[in-house]
CHARMM internal coordinates of N, CA and C (Angstrom, degrees):
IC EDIT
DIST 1 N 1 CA 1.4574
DIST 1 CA 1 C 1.5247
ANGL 1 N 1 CA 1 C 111.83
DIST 1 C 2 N 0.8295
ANGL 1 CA 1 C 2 N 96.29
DIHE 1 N 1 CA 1 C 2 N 4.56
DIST 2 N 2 CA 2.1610
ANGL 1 C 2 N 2 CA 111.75
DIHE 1 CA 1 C 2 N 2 CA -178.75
DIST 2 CA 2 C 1.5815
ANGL 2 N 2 CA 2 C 102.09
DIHE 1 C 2 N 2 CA 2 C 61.12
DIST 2 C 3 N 1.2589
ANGL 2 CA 2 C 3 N 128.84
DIHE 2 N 2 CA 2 C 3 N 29.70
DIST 3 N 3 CA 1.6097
ANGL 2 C 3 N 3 CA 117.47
DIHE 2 CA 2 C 3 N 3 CA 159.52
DIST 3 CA 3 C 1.5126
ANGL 3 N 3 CA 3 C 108.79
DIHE 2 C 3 N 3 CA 3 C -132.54
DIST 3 C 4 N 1.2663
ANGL 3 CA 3 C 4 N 119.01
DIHE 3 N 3 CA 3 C 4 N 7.78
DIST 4 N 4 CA 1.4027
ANGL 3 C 4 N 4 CA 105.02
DIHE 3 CA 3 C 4 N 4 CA 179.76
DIST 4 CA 4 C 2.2262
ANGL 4 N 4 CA 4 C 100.12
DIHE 3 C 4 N 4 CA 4 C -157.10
DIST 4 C 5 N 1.3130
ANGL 4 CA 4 C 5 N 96.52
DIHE 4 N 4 CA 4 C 5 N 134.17
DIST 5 N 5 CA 1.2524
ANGL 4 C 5 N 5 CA 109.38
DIHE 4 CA 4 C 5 N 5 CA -163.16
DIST 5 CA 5 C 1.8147
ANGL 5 N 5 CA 5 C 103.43
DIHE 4 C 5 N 5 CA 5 C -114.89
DIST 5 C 6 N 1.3288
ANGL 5 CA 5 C 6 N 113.28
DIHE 5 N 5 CA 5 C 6 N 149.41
DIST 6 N 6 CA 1.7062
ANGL 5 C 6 N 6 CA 104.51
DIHE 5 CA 5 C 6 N 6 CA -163.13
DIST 6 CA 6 C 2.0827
ANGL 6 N 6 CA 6 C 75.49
DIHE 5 C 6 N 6 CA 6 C -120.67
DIST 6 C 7 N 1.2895
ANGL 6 CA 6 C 7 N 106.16
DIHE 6 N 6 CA 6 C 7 N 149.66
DIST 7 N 7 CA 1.6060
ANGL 6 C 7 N 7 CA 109.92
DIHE 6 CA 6 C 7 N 7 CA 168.25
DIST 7 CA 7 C 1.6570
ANGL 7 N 7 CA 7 C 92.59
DIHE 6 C 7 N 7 CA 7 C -143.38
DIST 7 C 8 N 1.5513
ANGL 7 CA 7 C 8 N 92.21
DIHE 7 N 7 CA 7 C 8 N 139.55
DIST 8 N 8 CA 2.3262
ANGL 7 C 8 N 8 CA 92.87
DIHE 7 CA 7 C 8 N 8 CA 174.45
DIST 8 CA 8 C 1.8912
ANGL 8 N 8 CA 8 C 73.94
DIHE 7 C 8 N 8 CA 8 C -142.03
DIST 8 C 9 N 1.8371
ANGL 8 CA 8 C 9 N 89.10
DIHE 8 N 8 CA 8 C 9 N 155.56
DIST 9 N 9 CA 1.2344
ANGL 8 C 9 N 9 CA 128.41
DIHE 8 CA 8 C 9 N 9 CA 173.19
DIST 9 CA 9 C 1.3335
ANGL 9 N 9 CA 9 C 132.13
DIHE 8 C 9 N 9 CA 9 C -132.89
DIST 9 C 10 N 1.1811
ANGL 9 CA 9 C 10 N 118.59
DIHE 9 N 9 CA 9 C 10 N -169.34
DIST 10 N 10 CA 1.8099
ANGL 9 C 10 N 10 CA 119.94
DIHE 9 CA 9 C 10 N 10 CA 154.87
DIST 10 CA 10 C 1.4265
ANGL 10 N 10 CA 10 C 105.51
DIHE 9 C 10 N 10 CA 10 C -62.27
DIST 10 C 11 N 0.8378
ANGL 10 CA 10 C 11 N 130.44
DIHE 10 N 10 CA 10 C 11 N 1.78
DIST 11 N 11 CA 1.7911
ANGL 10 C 11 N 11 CA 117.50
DIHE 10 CA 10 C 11 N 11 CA -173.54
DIST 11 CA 11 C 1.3953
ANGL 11 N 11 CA 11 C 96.45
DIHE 10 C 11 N 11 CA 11 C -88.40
DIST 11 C 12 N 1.2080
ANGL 11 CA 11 C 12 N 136.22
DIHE 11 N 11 CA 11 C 12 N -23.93
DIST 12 N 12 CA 1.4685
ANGL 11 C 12 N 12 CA 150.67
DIHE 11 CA 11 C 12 N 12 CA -171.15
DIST 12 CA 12 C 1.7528
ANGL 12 N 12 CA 12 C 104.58
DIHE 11 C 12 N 12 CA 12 C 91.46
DIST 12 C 13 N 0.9624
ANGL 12 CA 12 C 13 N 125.46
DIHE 12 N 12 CA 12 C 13 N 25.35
DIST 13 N 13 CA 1.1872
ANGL 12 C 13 N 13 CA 126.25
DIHE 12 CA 12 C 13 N 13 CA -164.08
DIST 13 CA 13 C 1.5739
ANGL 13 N 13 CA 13 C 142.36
DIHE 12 C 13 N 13 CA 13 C -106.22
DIST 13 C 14 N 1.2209
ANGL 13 CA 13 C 14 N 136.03
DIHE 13 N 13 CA 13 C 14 N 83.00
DIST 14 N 14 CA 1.4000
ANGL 13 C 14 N 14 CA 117.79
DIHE 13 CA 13 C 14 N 14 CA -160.68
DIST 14 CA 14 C 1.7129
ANGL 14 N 14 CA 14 C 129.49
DIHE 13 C 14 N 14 CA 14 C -78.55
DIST 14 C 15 N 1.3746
ANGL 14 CA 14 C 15 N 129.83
DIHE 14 N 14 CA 14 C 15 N 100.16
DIST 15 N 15 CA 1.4246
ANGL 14 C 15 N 15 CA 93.80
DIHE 14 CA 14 C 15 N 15 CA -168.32
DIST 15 CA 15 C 1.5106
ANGL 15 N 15 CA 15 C 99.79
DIHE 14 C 15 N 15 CA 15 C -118.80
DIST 15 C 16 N 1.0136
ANGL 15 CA 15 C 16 N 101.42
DIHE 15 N 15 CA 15 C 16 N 168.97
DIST 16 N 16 CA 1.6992
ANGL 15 C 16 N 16 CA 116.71
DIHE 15 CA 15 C 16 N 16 CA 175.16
DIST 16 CA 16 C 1.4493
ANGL 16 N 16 CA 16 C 117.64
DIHE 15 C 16 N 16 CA 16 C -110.93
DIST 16 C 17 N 1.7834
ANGL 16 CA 16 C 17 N 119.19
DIHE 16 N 16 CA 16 C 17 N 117.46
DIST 17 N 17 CA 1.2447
ANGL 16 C 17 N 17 CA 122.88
DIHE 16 CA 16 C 17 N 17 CA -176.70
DIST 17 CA 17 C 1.6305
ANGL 17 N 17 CA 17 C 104.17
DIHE 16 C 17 N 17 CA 17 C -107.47
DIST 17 C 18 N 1.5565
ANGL 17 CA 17 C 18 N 109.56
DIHE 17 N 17 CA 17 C 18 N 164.66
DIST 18 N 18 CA 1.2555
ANGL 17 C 18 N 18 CA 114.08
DIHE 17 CA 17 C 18 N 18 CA 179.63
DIST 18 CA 18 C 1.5544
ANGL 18 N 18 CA 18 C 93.36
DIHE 17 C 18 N 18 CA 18 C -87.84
DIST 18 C 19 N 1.6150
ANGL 18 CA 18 C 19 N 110.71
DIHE 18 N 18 CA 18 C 19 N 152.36
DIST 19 N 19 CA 1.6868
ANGL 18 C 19 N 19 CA 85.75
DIHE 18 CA 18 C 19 N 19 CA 176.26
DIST 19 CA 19 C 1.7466
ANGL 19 N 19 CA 19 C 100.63
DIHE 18 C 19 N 19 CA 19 C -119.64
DIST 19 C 20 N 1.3633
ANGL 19 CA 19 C 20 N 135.07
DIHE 19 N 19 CA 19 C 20 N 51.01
DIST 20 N 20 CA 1.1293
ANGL 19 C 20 N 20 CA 157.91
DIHE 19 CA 19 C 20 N 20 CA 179.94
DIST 20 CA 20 C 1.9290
ANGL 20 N 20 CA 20 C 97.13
DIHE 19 C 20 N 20 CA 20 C -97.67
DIST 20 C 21 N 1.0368
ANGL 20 CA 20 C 21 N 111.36
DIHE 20 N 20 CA 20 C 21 N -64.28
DIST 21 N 21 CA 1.9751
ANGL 20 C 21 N 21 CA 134.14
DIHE 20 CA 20 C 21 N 21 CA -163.71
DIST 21 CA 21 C 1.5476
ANGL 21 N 21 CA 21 C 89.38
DIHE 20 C 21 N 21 CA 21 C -108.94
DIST 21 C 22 N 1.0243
ANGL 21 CA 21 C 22 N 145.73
DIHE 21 N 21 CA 21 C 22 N -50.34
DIST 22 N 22 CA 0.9789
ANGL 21 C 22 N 22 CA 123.41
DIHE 21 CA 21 C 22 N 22 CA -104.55
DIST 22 CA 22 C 1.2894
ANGL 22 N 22 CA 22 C 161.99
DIHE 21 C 22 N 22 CA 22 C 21.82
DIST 22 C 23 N 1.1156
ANGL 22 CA 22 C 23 N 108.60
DIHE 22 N 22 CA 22 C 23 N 57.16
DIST 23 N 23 CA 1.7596
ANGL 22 C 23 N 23 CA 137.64
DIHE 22 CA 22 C 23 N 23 CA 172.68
DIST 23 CA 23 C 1.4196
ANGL 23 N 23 CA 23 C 120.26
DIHE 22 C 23 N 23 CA 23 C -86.22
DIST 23 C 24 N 1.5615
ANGL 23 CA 23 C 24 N 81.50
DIHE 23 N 23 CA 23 C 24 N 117.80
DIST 24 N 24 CA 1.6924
ANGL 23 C 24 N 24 CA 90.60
DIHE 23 CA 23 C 24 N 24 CA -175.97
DIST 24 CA 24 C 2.0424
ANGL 24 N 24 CA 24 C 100.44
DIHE 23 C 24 N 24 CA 24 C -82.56
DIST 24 C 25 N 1.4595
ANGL 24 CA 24 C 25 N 103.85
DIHE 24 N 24 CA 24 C 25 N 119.80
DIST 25 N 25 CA 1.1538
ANGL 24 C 25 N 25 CA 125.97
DIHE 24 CA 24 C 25 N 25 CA 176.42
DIST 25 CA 25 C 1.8296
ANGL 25 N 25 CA 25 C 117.98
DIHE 24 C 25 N 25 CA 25 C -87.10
DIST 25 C 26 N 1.1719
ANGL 25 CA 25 C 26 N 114.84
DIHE 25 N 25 CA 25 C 26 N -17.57
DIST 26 N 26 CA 1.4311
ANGL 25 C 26 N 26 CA 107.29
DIHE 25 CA 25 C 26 N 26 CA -165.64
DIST 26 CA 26 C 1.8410
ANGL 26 N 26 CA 26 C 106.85
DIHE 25 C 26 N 26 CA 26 C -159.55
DIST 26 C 27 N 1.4358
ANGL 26 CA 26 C 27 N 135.42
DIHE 26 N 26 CA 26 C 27 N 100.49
DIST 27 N 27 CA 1.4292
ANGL 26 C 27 N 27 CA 111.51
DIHE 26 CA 26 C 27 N 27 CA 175.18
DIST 27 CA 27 C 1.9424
ANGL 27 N 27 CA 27 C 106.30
DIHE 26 C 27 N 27 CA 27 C -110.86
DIST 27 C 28 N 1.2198
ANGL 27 CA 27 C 28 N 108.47
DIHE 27 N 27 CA 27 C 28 N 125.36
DIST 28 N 28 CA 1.2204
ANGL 27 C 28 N 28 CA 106.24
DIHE 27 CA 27 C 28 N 28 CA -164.74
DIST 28 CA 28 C 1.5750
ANGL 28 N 28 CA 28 C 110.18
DIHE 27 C 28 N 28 CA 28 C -108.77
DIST 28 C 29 N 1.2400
ANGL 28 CA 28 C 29 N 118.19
DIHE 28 N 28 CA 28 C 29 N 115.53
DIST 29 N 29 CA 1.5784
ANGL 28 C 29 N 29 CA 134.31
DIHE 28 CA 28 C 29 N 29 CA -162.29
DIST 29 CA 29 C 1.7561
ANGL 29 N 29 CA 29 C 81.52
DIHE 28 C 29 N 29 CA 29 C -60.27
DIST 29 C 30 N 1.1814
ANGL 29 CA 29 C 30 N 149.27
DIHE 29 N 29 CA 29 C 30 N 102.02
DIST 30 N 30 CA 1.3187
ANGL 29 C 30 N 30 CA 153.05
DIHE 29 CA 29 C 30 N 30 CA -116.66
DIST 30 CA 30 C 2.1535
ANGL 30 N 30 CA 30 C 92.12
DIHE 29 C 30 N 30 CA 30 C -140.97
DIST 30 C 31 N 1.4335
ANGL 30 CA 30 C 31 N 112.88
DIHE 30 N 30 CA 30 C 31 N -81.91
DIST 31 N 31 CA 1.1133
ANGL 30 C 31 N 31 CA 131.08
DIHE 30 CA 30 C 31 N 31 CA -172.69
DIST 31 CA 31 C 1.6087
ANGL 31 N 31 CA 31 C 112.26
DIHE 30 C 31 N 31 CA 31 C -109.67
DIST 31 C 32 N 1.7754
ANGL 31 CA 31 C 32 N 96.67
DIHE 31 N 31 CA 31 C 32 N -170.30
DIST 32 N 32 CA 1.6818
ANGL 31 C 32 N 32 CA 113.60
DIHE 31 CA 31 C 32 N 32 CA -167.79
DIST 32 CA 32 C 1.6906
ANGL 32 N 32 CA 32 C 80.84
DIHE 31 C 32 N 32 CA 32 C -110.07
DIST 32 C 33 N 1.3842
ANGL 32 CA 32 C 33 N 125.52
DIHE 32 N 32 CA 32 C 33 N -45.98
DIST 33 N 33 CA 1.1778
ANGL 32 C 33 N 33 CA 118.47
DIHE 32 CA 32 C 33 N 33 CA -163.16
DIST 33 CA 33 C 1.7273
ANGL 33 N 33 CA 33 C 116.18
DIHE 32 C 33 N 33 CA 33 C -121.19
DIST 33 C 34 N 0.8379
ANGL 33 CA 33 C 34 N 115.63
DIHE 33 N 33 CA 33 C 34 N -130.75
DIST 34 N 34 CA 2.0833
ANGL 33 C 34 N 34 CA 119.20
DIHE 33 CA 33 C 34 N 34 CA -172.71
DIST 34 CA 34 C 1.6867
ANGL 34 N 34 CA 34 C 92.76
DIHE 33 C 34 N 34 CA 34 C -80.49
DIST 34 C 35 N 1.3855
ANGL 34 CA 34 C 35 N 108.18
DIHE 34 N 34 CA 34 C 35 N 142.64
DIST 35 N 35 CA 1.8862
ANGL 34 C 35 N 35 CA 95.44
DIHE 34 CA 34 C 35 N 35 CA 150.66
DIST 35 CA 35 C 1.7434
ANGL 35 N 35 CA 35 C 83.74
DIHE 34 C 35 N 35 CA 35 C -87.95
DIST 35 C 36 N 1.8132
ANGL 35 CA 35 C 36 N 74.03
DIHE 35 N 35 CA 35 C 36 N 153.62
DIST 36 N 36 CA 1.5198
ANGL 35 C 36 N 36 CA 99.78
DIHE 35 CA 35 C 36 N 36 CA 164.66
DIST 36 CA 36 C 1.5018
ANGL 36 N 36 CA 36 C 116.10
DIHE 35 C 36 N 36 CA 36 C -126.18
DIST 36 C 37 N 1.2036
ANGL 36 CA 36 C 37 N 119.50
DIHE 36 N 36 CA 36 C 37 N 13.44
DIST 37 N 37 CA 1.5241
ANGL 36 C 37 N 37 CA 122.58
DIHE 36 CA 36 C 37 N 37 CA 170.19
DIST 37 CA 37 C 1.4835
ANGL 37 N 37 CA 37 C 117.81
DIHE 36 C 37 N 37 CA 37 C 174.91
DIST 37 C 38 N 0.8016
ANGL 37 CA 37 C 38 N 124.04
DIHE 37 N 37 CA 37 C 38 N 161.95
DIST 38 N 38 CA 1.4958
ANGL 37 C 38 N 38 CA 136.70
DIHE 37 CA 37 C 38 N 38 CA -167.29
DIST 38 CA 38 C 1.9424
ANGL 38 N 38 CA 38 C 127.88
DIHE 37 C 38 N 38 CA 38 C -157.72
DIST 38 C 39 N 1.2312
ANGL 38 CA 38 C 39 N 90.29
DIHE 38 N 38 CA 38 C 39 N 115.72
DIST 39 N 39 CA 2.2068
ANGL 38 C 39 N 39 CA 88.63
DIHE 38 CA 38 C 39 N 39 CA -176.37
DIST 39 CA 39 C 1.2942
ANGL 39 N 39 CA 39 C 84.03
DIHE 38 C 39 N 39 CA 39 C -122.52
DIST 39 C 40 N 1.1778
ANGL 39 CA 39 C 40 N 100.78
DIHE 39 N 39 CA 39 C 40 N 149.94
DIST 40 N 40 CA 1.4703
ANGL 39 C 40 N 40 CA 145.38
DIHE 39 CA 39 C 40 N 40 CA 140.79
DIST 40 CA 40 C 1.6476
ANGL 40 N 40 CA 40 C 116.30
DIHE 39 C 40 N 40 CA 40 C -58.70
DIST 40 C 41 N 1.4211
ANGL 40 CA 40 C 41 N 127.14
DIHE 40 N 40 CA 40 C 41 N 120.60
DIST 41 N 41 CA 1.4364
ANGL 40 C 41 N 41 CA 119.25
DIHE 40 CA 40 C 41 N 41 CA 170.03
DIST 41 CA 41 C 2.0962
ANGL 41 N 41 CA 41 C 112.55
DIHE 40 C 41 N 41 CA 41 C -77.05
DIST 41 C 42 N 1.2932
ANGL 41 CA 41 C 42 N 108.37
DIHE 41 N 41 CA 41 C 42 N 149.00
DIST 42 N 42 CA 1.3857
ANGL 41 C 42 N 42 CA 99.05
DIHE 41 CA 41 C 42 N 42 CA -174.31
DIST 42 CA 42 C 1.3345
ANGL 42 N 42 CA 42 C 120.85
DIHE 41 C 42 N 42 CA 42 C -48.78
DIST 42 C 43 N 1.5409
ANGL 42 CA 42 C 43 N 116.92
DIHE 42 N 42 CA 42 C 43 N -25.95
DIST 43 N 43 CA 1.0293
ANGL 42 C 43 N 43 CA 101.84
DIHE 42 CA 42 C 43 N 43 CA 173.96
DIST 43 CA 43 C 1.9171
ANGL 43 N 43 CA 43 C 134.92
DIHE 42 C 43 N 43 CA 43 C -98.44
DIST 43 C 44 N 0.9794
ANGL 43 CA 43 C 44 N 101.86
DIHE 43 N 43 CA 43 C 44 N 26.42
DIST 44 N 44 CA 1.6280
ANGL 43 C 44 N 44 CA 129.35
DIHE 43 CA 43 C 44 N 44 CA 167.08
DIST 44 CA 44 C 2.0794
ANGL 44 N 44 CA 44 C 90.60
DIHE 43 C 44 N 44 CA 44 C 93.44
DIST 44 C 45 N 0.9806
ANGL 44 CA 44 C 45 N 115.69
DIHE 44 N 44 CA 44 C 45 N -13.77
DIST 45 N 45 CA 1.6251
ANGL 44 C 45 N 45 CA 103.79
DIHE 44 CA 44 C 45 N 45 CA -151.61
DIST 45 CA 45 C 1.3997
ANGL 45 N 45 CA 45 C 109.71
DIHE 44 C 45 N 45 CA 45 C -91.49
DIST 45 C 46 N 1.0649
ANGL 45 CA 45 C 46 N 119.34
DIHE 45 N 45 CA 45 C 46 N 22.20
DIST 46 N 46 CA 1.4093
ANGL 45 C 46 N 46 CA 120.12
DIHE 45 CA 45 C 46 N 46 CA 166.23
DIST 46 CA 46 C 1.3714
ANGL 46 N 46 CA 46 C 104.04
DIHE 45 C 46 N 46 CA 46 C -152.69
DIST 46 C 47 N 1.4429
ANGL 46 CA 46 C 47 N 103.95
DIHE 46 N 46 CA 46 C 47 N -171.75
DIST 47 N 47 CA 1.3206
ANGL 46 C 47 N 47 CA 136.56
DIHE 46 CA 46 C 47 N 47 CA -151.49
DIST 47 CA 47 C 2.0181
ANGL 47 N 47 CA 47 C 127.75
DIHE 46 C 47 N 47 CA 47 C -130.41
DIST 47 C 48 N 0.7673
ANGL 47 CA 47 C 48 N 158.73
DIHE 47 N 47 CA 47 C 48 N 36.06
DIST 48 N 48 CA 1.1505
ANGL 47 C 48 N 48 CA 122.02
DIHE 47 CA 47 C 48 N 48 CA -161.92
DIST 48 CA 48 C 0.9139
ANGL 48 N 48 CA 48 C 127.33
DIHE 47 C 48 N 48 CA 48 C -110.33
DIST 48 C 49 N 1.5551
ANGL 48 CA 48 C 49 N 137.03
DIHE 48 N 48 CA 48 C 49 N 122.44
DIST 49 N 49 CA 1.2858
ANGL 48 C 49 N 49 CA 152.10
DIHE 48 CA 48 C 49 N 49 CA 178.95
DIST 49 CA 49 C 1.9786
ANGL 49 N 49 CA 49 C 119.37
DIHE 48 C 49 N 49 CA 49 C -83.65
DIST 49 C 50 N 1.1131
ANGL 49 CA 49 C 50 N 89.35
DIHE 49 N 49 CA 49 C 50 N 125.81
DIST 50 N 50 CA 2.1656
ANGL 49 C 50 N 50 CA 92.79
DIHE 49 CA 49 C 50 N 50 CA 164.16
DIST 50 CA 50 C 1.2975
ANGL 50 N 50 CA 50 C 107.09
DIHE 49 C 50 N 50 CA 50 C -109.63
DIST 50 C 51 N 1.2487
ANGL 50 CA 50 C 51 N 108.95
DIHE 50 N 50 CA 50 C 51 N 175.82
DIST 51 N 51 CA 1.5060
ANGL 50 C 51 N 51 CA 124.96
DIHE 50 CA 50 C 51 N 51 CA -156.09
DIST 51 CA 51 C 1.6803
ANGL 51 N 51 CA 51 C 103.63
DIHE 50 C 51 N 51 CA 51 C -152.25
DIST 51 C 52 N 1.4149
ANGL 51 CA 51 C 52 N 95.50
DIHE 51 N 51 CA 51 C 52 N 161.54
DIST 52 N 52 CA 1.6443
ANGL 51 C 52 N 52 CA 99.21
DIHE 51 CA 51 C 52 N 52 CA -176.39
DIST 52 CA 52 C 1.6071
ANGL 52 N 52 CA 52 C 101.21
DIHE 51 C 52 N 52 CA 52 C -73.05
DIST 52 C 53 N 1.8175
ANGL 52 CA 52 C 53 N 111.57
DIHE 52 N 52 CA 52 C 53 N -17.89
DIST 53 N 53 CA 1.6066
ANGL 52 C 53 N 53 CA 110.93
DIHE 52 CA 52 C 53 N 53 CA -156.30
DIST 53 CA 53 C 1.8370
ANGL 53 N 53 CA 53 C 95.15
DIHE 52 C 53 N 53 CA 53 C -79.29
DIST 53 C 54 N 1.1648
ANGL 53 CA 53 C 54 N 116.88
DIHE 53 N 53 CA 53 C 54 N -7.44
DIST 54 N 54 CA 1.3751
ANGL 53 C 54 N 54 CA 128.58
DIHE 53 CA 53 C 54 N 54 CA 152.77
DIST 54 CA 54 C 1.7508
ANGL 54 N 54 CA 54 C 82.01
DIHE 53 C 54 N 54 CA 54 C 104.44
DIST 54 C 55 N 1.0633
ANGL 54 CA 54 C 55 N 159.63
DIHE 54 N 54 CA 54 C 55 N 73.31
DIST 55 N 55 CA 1.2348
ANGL 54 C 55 N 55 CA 170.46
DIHE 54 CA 54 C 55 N 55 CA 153.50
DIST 55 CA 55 C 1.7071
ANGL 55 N 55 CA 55 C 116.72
DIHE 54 C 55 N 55 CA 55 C -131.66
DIST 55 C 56 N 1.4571
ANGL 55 CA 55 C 56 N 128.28
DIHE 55 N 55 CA 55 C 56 N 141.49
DIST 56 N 56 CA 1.1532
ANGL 55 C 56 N 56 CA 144.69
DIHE 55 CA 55 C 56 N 56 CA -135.25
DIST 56 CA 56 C 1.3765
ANGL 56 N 56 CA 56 C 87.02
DIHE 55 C 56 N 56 CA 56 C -149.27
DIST 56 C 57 N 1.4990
ANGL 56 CA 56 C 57 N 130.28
DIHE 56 N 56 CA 56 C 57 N 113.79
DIST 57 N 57 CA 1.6259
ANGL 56 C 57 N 57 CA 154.96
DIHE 56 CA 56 C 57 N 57 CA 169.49
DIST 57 CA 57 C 0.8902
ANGL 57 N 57 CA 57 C 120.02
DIHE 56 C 57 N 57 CA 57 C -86.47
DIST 57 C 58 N 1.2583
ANGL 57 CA 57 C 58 N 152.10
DIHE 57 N 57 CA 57 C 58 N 131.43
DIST 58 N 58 CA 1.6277
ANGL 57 C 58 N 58 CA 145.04
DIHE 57 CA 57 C 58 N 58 CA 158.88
DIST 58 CA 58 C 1.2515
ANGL 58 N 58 CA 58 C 98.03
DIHE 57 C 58 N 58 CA 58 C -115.38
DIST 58 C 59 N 1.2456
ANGL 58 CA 58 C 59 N 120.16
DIHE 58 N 58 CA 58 C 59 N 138.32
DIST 59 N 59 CA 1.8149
ANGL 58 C 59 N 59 CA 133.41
DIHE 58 CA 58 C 59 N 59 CA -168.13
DIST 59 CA 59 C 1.4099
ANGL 59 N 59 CA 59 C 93.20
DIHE 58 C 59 N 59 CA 59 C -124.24
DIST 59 C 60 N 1.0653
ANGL 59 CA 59 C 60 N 120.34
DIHE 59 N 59 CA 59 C 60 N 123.37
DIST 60 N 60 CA 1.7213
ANGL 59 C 60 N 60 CA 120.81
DIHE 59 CA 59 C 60 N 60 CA 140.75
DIST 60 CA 60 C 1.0896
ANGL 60 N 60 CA 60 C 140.97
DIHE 59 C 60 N 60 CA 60 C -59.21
DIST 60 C 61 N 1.7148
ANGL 60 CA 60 C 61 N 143.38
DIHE 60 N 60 CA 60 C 61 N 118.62
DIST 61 N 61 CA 1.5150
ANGL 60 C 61 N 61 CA 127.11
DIHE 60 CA 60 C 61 N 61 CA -129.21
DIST 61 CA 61 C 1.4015
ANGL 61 N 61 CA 61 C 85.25
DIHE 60 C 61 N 61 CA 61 C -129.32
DIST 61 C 62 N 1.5341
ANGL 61 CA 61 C 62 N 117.65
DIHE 61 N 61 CA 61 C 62 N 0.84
DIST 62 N 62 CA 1.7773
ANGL 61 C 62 N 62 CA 110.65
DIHE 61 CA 61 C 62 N 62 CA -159.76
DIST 62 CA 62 C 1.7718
ANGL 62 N 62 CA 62 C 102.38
DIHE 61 C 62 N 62 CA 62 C -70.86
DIST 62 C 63 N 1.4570
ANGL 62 CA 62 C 63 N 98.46
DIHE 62 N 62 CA 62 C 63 N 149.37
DIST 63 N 63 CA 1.5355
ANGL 62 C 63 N 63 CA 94.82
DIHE 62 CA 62 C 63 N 63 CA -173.91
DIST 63 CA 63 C 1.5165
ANGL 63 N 63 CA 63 C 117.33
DIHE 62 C 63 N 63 CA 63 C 81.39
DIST 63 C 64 N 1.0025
ANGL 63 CA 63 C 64 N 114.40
DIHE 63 N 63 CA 63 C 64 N 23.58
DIST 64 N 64 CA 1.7438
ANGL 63 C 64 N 64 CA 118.10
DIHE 63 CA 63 C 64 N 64 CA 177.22
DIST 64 CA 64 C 2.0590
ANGL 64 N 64 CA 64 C 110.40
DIHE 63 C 64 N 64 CA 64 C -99.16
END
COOR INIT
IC SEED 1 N 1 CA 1 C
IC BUILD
């Protein structure tokens, strides 16, 4: 939606920043191991993250 950006790492972690300030708004204890990727659904309201632990997340973004 061009105001809010999701970043995951080795920390296991997914968070979502505004990208206006950069303010991190949300860090979500996400996985066991690294994310290794992350989409956006077309319509901005979700989430889904994979992981090295080989598991696939869908986050709900409604209300952000």
């Amino acid at each position: 939606d061009g105001e809010h950006l999701a970043s995951g790492d080795y920390s296991r972690s997914v968070r979502i920043w505004r990208v206006h300030d950069g303010s991190l708004l949300h860090s979500i204890p996400a996985h066991g191991e690294g994310v290794t990727s992350l989409a956006y659904s077309p319509d901005g309201f979700s989430l889904a993250s994979g992981s090295f632990d080989a598991s696939l997340k869908i986050w709900s973004l409604r209300g952000e």
